[in-house]
C-alpha positions, 0 to 999 in steps of 0.5 A: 866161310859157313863151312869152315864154321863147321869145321872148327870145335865149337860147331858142336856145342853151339849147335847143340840144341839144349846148350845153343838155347843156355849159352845166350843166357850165361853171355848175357848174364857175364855182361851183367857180372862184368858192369857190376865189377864197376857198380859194386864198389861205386855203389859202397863208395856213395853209402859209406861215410866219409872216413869209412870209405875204404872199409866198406869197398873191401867189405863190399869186394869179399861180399860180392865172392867169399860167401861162396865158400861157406855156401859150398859146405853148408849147403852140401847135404841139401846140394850134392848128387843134383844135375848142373842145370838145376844148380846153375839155375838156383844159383841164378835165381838167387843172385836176381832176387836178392841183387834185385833187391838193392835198388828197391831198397834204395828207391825205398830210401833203407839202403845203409852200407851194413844192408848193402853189404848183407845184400851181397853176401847173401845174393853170393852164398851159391855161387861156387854151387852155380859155376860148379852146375855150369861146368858139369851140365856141359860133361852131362851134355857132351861126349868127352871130345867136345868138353874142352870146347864147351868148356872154351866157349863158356870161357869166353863168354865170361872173359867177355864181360871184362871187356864190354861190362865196364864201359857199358856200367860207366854209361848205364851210370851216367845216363840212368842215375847211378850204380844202384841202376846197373845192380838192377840191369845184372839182376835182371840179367841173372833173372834171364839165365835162369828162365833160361835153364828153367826152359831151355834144359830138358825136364829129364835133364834138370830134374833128375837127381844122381847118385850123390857122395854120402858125405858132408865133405866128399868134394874135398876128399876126393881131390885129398884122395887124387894127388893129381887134382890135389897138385893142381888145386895147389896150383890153381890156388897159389897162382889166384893168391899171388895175383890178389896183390896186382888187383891193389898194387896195379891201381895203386901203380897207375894212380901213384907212379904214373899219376894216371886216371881212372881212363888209364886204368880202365885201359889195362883192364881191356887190354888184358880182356882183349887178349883174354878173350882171344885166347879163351876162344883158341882154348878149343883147339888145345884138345891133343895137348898135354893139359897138365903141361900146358896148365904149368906153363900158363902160370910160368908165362903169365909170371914171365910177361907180368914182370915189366909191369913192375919193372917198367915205369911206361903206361904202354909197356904196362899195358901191353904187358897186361894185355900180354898177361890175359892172352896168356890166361885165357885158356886156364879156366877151361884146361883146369876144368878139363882135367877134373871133367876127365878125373872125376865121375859125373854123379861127384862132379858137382860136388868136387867142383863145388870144393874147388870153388870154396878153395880159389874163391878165398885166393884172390882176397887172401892175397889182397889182404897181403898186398897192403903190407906188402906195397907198404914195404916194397911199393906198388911196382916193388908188389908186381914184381913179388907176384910175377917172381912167385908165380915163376918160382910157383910153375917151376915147382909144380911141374916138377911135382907133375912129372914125380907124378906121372910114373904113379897113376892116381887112384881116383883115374878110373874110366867113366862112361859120358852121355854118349856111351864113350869111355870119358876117363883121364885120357890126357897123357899127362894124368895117366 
């Protein structure tokens, strides 16, 4: 059994001796990320008044992520042209102090619903700059054939909080006196990571800074410049926005037309980071295949299998459905990221992942914010079935745009050199 261990594409990442020490560290800080998926909300609920509940869970929600945005332009100038790990570990260190500081100031008795919120936006304000260090430490680490895997490997770690961090929040907050108490177990968790990168990563590694872009918007420009990244950005874009309306619709679904409880909706959830999970872990043997293909064709089966969630009025064909929907995700954080690991230089990747984040981290609450009207005038069922129709319509067009494209390589499509001296450029047939 050990041997076949070895075997498989993720031996090299797991045994690598900088990434073996991190990636402890990122799992345990998703578990934290996930348990706060259920705090932050709760915690809103506790403080805000009776009449204002729903308008402080919202300001809430977009605190805990849009931030990120503003936070990828405006600290450009200071941020662009450093290594991954010592973004990832800023941003680390500011979500533990600042998440950190909630329960303090909630055991100080000064905790409003304005403070809290303030709290959260400010602890979000690097976000896109931490994922962006995450992904381009793994391509400064590995030669080009392990990325995919690297990639696969963070994935699943982070789909896994879907699955174990909400049922451990719901325990955390029974037993230990509220959510203000798994606020303080995610901070902890983020203070972990980044002791983590700060020892586990090489001085030479985290301390040396490349040659970063002269501009305050290079990121954007040089996805703008590649019509093959700019394709996909569309494409990662609409299909975040179009599931924003199932986030609201779903609870509203389960809540109204099943008359189902909170337990019941917690089972949609798992199920889809069950089925997550598993193929997020399989991501890694997806090396030989087309990744722009394989990218459209997850939005087009994920479209296809969200479909009797709306259409169909069971909780079991719901859930199964759902659960359908994650097994079908689970590889598209790491094919998407893939595809700009393989177009874009080392010494910019940071800096255009970063611009990709800003861009997706404003998709899911834009298209929350259009769920209101649009359950108003199609019901909640009615809205899965909008969102599962525009993901389809959404597939099929940017694959037609993809092969337009193919017969025309991108300028930016340019061999780079990877830490092991390999030729690391857009090796994927469907980017050349």
């Amino acid at each position: 059994m050990f041997a076949a261990v070895k075997r498989t594409p993720y031996w090299p990442v797991i045994t690598h001796p900088v990434l073996g020490r991190v990636l402890p560290g990122i799992g345990l800080s998703s578990i934290g990320d996930g348990m706060s998926t259920v705090a932050v909300p709760w915690l809103a609920l506790q403080l805000a008044p009776p009449g204002e509940r729903g308008t402080w869970v919202a300001l809430a929600a977009a605190a805990y992520t849009l931030p990120g945005a503003l936070g990828a332009v405006a600290f450009d100038r200071f941020l662009r042209g450093r290594p991954g790990a010592q973004l990832a570990g800023w941003d680390a260190v500011a979500r533990a102090v600042l998440l950190g500081a909630i329960p303090l100031a909630h055991l100080a008795g000064a905790l409003s619903p304005a403070l809290y919120v303030v709290l959260l936006a400010l602890s979000s304000l690097l976000s896109a700059w931490g994922k962006a260090g995450r992904y381009t430490l793994l391509a400064e680490l590995l030669p080009k054939e392990h990325v995919l895997a690297g990639n696969a490997v963070v994935n699943v770690l982070l789909e896994f909080s879907t699955v174990g961090g909400p049922p451990l929040a719901a325990v955390v907050i029974a037993w230990a006196g509220g959510p203000t108490s798994v606020i303080a177990c995610d901070a902890a968790s983020f203070a972990v990571l980044a002791l983590t990168y700060t020892r586990a990563v090489p001085r030479e590694v985290r301390g040396t800074r490349v040659k970063g872009t002269a501009s305050r918007s290079a990121g954007f420009q040089v996805i703008g410049r590649d019509r093959h990244l700019l394709t996909l950005m569309a494409l990662t874009f609409g299909f975040f926005t179009l599931f924003g309306p199932v986030t609201v619709a779903l609870p509203l679904h389960v809540a109204g037309d099943l008359h189902g409880s909170a337990a019941q909706m917690a089972g949609y959830y798992t199920a889809f980071g069950i089925g997550a999970v598993t193929s997020a872990a399989a991501a890694g043997y997806m090396r030989s295949w087309p990744m722009q293909g394989t990218t459209v064709g997850i939005v087009l089966c994920f479209g296809a299998a969200l479909l009797p969630l709306g259409l169909s009025g069971s909780l079991v064909v719901g859930c199964v459905a759902f659960g359908l929907c994650g097994l079908i995700w689970g590889p598209f954080p790491s094919t998407t990221t893939l595809l700009f690991q393989r177009a874009v230089p080392t010494d910019e990747l940071a800096t255009v992942l970063a611009a990709r984040g800003a861009v997706t981290s404003l998709s899911s609450p834009a298209g929350a914010l259009v769920a209101a009207p649009l359950v108003a005038a199609v019901t909640a069922r009615g809205t899965l079935v909008v969102s599962a129709v525009g993901m389809l319509v959404l597939g099929a067009l940017t694959g037609v745009v993809f092969l337009a494209q193919r017969s025309a390589p991108s300028a930016t499509e340019q061999p780079q050199v990877s830490v092991s001296g390999e030729s690391s450029g857009a090796a994927d047939p469907d980017s050349s």
